[in-house]
Every structure is written in structure tokens, then in C-alpha cells.
C-alpha positions in Angstrom: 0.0 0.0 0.0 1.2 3.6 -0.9 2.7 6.0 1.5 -0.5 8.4 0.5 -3.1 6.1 0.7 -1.6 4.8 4.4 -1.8 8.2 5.3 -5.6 8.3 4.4 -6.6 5.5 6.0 -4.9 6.7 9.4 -7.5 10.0 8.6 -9.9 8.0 8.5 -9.7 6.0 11.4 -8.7 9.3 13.6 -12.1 10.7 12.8 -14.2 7.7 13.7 -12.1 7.8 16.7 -13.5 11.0 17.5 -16.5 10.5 16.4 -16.9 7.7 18.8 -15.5 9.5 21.6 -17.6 12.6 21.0 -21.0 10.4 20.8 -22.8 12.6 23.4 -22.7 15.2 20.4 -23.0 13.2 17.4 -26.1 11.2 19.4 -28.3 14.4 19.1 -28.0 14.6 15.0 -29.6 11.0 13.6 -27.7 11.5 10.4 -24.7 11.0 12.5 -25.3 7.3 13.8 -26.0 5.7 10.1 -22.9 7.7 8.4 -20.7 6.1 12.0 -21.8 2.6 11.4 -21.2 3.0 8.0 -17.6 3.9 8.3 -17.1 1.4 11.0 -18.4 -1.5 8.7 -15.9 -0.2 5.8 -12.8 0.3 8.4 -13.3 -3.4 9.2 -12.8 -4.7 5.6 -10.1 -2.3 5.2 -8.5 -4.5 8.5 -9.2 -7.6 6.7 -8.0 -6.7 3.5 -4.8 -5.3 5.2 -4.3 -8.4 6.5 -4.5 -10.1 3.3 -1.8 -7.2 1.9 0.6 -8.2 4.9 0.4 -11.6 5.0 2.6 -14.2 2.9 2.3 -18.0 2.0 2.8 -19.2 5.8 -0.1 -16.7 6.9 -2.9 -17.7 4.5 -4.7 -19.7 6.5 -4.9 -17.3 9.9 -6.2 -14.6 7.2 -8.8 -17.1 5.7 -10.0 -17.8 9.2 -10.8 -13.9 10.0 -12.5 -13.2 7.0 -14.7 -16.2 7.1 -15.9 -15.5 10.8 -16.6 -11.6 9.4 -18.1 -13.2 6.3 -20.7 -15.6 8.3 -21.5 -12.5 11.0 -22.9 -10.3 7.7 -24.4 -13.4 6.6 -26.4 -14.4 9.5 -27.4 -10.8 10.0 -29.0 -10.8 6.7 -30.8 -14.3 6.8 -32.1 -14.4 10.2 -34.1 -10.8 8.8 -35.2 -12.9 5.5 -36.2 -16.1 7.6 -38.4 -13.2 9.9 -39.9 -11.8 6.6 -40.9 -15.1 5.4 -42.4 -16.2 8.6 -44.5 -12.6 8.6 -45.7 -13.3 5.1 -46.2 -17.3 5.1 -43.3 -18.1 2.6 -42.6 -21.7 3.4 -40.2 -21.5 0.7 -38.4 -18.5 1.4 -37.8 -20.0 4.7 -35.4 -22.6 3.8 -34.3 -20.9 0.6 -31.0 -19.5 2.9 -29.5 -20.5 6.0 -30.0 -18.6 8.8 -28.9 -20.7 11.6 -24.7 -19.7 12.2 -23.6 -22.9 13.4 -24.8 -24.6 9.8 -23.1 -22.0 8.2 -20.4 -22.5 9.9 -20.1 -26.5 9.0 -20.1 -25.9 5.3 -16.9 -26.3 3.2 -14.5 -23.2 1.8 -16.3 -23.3 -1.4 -19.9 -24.4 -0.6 -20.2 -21.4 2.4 -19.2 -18.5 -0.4 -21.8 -20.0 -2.8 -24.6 -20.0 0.2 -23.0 -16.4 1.6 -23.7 -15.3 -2.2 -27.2 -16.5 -1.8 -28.5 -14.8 0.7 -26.5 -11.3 -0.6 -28.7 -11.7 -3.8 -32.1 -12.5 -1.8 -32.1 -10.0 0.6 -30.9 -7.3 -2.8 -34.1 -8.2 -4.2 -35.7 -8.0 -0.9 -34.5 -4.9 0.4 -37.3 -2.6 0.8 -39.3 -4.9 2.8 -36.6 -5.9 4.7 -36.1 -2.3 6.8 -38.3 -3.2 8.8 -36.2 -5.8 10.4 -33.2 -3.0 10.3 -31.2 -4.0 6.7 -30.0 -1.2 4.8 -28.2 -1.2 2.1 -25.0 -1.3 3.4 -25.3 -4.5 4.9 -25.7 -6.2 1.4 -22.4 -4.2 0.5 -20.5 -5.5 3.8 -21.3 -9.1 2.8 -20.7 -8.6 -0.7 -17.3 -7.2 0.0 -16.9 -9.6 2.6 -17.6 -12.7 -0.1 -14.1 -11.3 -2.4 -12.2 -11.1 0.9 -12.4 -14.3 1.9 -12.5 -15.7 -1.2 -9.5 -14.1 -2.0 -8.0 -14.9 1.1 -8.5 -18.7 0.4 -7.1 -19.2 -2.4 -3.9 -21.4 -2.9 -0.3 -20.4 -2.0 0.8 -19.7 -5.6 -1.8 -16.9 -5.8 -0.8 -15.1 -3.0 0.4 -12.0 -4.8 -3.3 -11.9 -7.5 -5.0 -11.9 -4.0 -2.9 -9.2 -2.6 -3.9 -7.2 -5.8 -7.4 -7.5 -5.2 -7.1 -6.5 -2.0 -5.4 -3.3 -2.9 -7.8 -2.0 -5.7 -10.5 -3.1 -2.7 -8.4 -0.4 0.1 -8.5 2.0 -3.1 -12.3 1.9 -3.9 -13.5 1.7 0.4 -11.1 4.9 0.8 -12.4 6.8 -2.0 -15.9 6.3 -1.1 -15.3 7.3 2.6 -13.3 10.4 1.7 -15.8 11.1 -1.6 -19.0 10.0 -0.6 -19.3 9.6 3.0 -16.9 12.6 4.5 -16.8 15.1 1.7 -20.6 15.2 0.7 -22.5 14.4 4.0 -20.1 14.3 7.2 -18.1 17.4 6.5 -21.8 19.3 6.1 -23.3 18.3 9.0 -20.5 19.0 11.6 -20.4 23.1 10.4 -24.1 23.1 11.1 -22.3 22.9 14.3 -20.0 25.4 13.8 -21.7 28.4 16.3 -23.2 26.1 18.8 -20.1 23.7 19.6 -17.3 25.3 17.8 -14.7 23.3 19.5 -16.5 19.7 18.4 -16.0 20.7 14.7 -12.4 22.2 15.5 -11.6 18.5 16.8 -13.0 17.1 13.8 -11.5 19.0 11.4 -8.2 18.6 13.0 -8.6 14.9 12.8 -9.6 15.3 9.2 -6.1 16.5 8.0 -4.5 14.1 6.4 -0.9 13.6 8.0 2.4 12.4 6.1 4.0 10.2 8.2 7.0 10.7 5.8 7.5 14.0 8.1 7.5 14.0 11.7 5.4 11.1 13.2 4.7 7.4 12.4 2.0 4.9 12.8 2.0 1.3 14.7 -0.5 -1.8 14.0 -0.9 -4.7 14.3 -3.1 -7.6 15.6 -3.2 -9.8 19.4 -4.2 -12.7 19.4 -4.2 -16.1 21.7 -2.1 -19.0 21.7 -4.4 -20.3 19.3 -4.1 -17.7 17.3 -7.7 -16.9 17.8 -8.1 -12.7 17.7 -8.7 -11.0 21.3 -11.0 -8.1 20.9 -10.7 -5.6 23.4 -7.1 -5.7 24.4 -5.6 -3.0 25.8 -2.0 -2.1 24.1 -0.2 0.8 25.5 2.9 2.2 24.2 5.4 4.9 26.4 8.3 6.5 24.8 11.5 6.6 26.8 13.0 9.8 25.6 9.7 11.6 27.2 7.2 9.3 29.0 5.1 10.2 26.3 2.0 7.5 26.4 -0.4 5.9 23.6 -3.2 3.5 24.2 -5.5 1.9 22.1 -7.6 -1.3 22.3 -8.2 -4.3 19.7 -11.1 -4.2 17.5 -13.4 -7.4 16.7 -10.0 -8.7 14.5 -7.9 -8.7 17.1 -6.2 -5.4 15.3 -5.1 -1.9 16.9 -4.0 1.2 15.1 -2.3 4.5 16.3 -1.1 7.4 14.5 0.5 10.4 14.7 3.0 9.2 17.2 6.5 10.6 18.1 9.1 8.6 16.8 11.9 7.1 18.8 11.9 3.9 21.1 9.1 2.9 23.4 8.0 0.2 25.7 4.8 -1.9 24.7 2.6 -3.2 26.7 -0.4 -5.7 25.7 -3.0 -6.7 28.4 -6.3 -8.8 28.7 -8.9 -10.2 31.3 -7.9 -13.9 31.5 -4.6 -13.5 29.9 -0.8 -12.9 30.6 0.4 -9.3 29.9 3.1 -9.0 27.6 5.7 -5.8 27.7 8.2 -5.5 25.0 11.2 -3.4 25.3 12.9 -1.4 22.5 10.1 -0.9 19.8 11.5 1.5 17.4 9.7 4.0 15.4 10.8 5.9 12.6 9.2 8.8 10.3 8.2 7.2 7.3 7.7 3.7 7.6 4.5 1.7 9.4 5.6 -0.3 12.4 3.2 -3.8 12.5 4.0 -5.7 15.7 1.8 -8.7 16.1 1.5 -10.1 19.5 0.5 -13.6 21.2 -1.1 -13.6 24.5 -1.3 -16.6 26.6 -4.4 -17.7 28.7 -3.8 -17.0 32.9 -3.1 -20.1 35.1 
């Protein structure tokens, strides 16, 4: 992934960040909750496809096995609302026409599950309208669409490692495009200087997160994903970094992947501590950032006696 397009994606995530941390604000304007979600679903597959974009041969099947638990959770969503509509209406058919039930999806084969994923995407497009009742919009059908190529993609053999990671990267290019273009340009960007007299320092804090930074300049970024001994993702983790030149701290906490992301951080060397209920904390000495480059440190967390 480009230098420029990195440096997007790290916008991105900064102002869902403070979007999320600002919710006593955003909670008052309803536009703001669909346009959140919506960039929180997209952030997610631009997690997954990263991972596809990092990982080589030896990592094809811990990327496969993300996507496909993403995969089924849009999946299910979809199908439990299309098995509801067919009980409302009396459609015996439409009933067993997809599988709702996670633990059947969850049983079918690499191939079969993307074919029956595939289904119910195409049943609940043609379904859409009288499936808002039950809460399915539009972008749900999208997640799961998206969510199909990933894994898919993801899955394939070894020897097509580097087509996948291709895919993946004209995937990061369209998601980002359509969150800068569509979603923060046209409709986000509006709506916060409605704001502008009444909570001035809200839209200064957004704009400010807005700005793209090059990390090329003065600060860096660090990623990556926790996971068990398994290698089974830990969602909620806390990782904290501290550099030593300063005492200069940085939290953040681990999505439903397992992955963490902070930006705009001083470079130099820092300690790293990783910590979850249940597990052993981890602390790392001597991770060194430098302008210009994305750190990824991946870490494995074993289960408490």
C-alpha cells in the first residue's frame, strides 16, 4: 500500500475515533449514527484486507479464518431478517431458501459457504425494501458482498498469493475513495459546520482529525493484531505504548479482529505493553519507530493459570 493512501486510512480512522469518543454530540443529530456505522463496517474490511496485503504464504490460513468468521456474521445478520420476513408473510419457501442458523453456516466447506453467503446477498438485494423493517439497509448487502471477495480471495492457494494481494489493494482504493468522496466530503463534513456556532470546539476537533498527516515528516504509525495462543483474535485488548525519551504515552484497544492502530506518534523507542482479562500481559522493550515507515508488531497472548 502507498505512502498516501496509508496516510488516508490513518485519517480515517482518527475521525471515527473521534467521532466515537464525541457520541454525546453526534447522538443528538440522527444523520450521524448511520454515516458512524457505516464507516465502521468499511474500516473493518479495510482491517481484513490489510491483513490479506501483509500476510505471505505461511499466513494464508490465519487470514482465511478472519475473513470467514466476518463473512458468516454479515451473513447471519441478513438471513435471520429474510427467515423473519418469510415467517410474517407465510413463505414456506423463502424460509429454507437461505441458511440462517450460524452454526450450519459455519459447518459448510471453503467453497460451498461462499456460494450460500452469495445466496443470501442476492435474496435480501431483491428483498431490500421490505426488509427495513427488520433494520437491513443497504449497506449490509455491501458489507457481505465485499466480505464474499475477501475471503475468497484470502483462500485461495499459495501460488496466488500475490493476485489476492492485488485484489485487495484495488478493494483499500475503492473503500477509501468512497469514505473520503462520498461519505466525509458530501455528507459528514456538512453536518458538523451546522455545528459550527453552537459547539465550535466539536467541529475544530474534527477538522483537526480530518487532516490528512504524512508520516514521511514527523510522526509514524504502529499496528498490528493480538491474538491467543491459538491464534484466535482478542477483541478488546488494551495495548499501551510509552516513549522513553519523554514518557510520552499511547493507548489503544483491539477491535473485533484482534487489530489496533495508532497514529501520529513521536518517533523514537518505546516500551509496549499488551493486556487482557484472563490473559498474561506482555511488555516489549525497544520498539523503534521511525518517520516514514509503518511499524506492524503482532502479539500472542497466553491464557492466565
Amino acid at each position: 500500500m502507498n505512502s498516501r493512501k496509508s496516510n488516508q486510512i490513518n485519517m480515517l480512522r482518527s475521525v471515527l475515533m473521534f467521532l466515537l469518543n464525541n457520541q454525546i454530540v453526534t447522538s443528538v443529530i440522527p444523520a450521524f449514527t448511520s454515516l458512524i456505522a457505516y464507516m465502521q463496517s468499511k474500516l473493518i474490511l479495510i482491517g481484513n484486507f490489510d491483513q490479506v496485503l501483509l500476510t505471505g504464504t505461511k499466513g494464508v490460513t490465519n487470514a482465511t479464518k478472519l475473513n470467514r468468521e466476518l463473512m458468516t456474521n454479515f451473513a447471519v445478520k441478513l438471513a435471520n431478517a429474510i427467515y423473519a420476513h418469510a415467517n410474517a408473510i407465510g413463505d414456506e419457501q423463502l424460509k429454507i431458501r437461505v441458511i440462517h442458523i450460524p452454526s450450519q453456516l459455519k459447518r459448510l466447506r471453503k467453497d460451498a459457504i461462499a456460494d450460500a453467503c452469495d445466496l443470501i446477498a442476492n435474496v435480501a438485494q431483491s428483498l431490500l425494501s421490505e426488509l427495513a423493517p427488520y433494520g437491513i439497509v443497504i449497506t449490509d448487502i455491501t458489507n457481505l458482498q465485499t466480505s464474499i471477495l475477501t475471503y475468497v480471495s484470502s483462500s485461495a492457494s499459495p501460488r496466488n498469493v500475490i493476485v489476492n494481494k492485488k485484489v485487495a489493494g484495488n478493494q483499500v482504493n475503492i473503500i477509501v475513495d468512497d469514505l473520503e468522496n462520498n461519505i466525509l466530503k458530501t455528507q459528514m463534513d456538512p453536518i458538523v459546520r451546522t455545528l459550527s456556532n453552537s459547539n465550535p470546539m466539536f467541529v475544530e476537533g474534527y477538522f483537526n482529525a480530518r487532516s490528512v498527516v504524512d508520516l514521511g515528516k514527523n510522526v509514524t504509525k504502529l499496528s498490528g493484531r493480538i491474538t491467543d495462543s491459538k491464534g484466535n483474535p482478542l477483541k478488546g485488548t488494551s495495548v499501551s505504548i510509552r516513549l522513553y525519551s519523554n514518557g510520552t504515552v499511547y493507548n489503544a484497544v483491539t477491535d473485533f479482529n484482534g487489530n489496533y492502530f495508532m497514529q501520529n506518534l513521536l518517533t523514537g523507542d518505546y516500551e509496549m505493553t499488551v493486556s487482557a482479562n484472563g490473559y498474561l500481559p506482555v511488555t516489549e522493550d525497544g520498539v523503534h519507530l521511525v518517520p516514514g515507515r509503518e511499524t506492524t508488531r503482532n502479539i500472542q497472548l497466553n491464557a492466565a493459570a
